[in-house]
MARDRENBA-964901 format. One line per field, with one value per residue (C-alpha): residue number from 1; residue in one letter; y, x, z. Coordinates in Angstrom, 3 decimals. Layout:
# MARDRENBA-964901
n <- [NUM / ...]
res <- [a / ...]
y <- [Y / ...]
x <- [X / ...]
z <- [Z / ...]
***
This chain:
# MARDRENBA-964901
n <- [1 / 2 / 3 / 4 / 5 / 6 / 7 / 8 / 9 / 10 / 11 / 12 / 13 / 14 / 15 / 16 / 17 / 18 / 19 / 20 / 21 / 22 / 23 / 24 / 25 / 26 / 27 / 28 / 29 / 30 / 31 / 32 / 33 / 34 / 35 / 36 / 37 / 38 / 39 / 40 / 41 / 42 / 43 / 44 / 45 / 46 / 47 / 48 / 49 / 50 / 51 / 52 / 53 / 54 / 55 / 56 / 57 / 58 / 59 / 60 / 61 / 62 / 63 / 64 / 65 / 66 / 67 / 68 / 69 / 70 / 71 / 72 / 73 / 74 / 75 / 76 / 77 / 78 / 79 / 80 / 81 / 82 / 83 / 84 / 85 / 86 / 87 / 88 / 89 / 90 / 91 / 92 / 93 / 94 / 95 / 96 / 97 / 98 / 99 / 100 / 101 / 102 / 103 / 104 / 105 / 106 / 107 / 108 / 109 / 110 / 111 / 112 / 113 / 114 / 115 / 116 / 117 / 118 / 119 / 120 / 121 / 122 / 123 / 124 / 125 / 126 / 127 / 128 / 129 / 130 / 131 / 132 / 133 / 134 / 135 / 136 / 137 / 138 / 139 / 140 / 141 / 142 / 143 / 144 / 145 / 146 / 147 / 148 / 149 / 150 / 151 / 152 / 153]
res <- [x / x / x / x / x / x / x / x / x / x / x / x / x / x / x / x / x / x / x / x / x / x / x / x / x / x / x / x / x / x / x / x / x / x / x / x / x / x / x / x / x / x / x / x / x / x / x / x / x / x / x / x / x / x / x / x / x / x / x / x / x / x / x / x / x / x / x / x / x / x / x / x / x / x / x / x / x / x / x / x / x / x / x / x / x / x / x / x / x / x / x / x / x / x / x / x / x / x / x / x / x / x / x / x / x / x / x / x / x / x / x / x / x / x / x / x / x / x / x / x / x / x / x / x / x / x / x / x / x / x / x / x / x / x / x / x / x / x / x / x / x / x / x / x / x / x / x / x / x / x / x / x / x]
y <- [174.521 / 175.924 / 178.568 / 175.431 / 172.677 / 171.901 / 171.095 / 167.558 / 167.556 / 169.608 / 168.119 / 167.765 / 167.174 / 170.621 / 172.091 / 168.933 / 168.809 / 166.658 / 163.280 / 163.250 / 159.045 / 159.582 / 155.435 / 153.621 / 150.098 / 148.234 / 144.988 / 142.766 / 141.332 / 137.748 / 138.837 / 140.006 / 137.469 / 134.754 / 136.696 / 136.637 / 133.251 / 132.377 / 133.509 / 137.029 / 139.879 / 143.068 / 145.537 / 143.228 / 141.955 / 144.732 / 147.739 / 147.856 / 151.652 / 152.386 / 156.154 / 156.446 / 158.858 / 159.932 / 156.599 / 154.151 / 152.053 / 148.170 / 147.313 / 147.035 / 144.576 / 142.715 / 144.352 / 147.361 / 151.187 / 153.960 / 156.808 / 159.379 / 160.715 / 164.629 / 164.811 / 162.070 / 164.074 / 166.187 / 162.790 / 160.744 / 161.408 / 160.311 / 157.234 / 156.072 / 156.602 / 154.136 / 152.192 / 151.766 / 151.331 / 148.443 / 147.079 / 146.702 / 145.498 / 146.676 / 149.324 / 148.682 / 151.783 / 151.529 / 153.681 / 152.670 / 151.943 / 153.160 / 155.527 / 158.525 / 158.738 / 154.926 / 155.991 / 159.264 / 158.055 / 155.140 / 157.779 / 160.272 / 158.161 / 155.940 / 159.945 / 160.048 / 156.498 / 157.024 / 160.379 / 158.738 / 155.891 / 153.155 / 150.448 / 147.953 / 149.135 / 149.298 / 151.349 / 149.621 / 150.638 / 147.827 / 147.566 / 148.118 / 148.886 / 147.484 / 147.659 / 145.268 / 142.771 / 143.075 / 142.591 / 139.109 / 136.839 / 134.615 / 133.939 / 137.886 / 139.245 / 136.456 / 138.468 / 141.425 / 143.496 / 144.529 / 143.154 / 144.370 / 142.641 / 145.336 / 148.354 / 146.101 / 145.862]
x <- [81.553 / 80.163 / 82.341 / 82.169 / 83.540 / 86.903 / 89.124 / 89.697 / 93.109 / 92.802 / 93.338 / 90.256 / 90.815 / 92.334 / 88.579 / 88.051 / 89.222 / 91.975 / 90.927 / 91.551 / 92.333 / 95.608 / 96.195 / 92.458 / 92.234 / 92.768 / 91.772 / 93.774 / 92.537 / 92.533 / 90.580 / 87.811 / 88.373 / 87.278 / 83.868 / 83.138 / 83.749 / 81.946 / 78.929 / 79.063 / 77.257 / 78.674 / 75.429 / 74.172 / 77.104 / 79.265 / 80.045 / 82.578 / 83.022 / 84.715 / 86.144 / 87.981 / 85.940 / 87.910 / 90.313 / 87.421 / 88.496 / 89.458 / 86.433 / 85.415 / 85.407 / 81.928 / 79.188 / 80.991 / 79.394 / 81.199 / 81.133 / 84.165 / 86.061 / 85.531 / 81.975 / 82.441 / 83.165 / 79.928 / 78.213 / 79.927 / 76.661 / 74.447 / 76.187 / 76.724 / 72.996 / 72.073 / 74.772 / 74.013 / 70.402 / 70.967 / 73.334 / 76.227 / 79.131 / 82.105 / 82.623 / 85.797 / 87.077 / 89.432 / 90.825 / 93.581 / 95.945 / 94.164 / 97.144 / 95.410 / 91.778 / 90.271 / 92.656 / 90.736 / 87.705 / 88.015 / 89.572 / 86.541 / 83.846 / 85.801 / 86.235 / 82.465 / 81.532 / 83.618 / 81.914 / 78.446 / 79.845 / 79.371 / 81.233 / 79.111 / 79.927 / 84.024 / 85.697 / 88.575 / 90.957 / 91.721 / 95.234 / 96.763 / 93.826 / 91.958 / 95.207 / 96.538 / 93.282 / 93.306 / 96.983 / 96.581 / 95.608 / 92.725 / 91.171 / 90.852 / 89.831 / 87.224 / 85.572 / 85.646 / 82.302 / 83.511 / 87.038 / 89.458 / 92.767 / 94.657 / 93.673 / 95.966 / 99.055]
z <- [-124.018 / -120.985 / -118.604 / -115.998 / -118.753 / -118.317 / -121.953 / -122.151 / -121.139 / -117.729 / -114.274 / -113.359 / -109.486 / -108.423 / -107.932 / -104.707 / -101.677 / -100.785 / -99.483 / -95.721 / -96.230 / -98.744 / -98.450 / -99.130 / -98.815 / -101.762 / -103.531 / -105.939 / -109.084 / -107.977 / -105.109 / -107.222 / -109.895 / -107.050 / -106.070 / -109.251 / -110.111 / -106.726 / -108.155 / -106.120 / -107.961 / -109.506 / -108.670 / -105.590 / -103.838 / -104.539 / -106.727 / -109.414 / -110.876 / -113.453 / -113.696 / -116.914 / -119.430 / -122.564 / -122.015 / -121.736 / -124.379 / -124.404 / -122.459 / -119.074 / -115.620 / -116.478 / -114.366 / -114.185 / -114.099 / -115.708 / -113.259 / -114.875 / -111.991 / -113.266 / -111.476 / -109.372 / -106.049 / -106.253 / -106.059 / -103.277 / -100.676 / -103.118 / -104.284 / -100.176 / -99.972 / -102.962 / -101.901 / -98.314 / -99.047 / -100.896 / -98.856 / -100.657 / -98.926 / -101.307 / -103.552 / -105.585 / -107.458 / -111.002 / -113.587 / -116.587 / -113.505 / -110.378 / -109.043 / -109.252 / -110.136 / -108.578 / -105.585 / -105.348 / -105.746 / -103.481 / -100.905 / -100.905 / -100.444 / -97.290 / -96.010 / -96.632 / -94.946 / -92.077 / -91.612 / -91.328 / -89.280 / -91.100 / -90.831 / -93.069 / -96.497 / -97.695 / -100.518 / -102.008 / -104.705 / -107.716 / -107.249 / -110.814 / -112.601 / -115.682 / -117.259 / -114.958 / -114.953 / -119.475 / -119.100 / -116.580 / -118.752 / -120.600 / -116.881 / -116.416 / -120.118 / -119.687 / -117.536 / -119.400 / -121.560 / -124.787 / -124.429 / -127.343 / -127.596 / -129.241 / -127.081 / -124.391 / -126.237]
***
């Protein structure tokens, strides 16, 4: 392990600044649940990222990308740039239960969008989480990638 690794079970956010935002929008479930029955495209549309490393298990919100939160801050110009550039309206954050790491991570990059002005692409926290979308029903876990049952109960 390098001198810069943290151990697995470290905080991980101590080393980044406090978001300025402490209360980022948010998005529910059924909200998302609708663009994506409507046809609205994770990766085009909008962004759906993932931040869970070591507790990525269970599966995922289809179309998702797994960012872990641990080097996400570093990152946040970068991703508004690709983000921005392709026009993406919404980027929706999540975690096991987004109250701590998709609220983060939703919270630093709206610091970073309002920073550059923009007003054309949102950051929204998934209220509850991906344990809260497994945990919804048939209609959610439908619309799950690698969807195991048992991880949820």
């Amino acid at each position: 392990m390098s001198s810069t690794a943290l151990p697995p079970d470290s905080p991980w956010d101590p080393a980044y600044p406090v978001a300025k935002n402490q209360n980022p929008s948010t998005i529910t479930r059924s909200e998302v649940l609708k663009m994506l029955r409507e046809g609205k495209q994770p990766g085009k549309d909008f962004v759906l990222v993932d931040l869970r490393r070591e507790d990525r298990t269970g599966g995922t919100i289809r179309g998702s990308i797994n960012l872990p939160a641990q080097g996400l801050y570093p990152t946040v110009p970068t991703l508004y740039t690709m983000f921005a550039t392709a026009k993406i309206g919404s980027v929706i954050w999540y975690c096991g239960s987004s109250q701590h790491r998709g609220l983060r991570g939703a919270a630093w990059m709206d610091d970073y969008i309002k920073a550059q002005g923009d007003s054309s692409l949102r950051s929204l926290v998934l209220l509850e989480g991906i344990r809260g979308w497994a945990n919804a029903g048939a209609e959610y876990t439908a619309f799950m990638d690698e969807y195991e049952e048992d991880a949820w109960r």
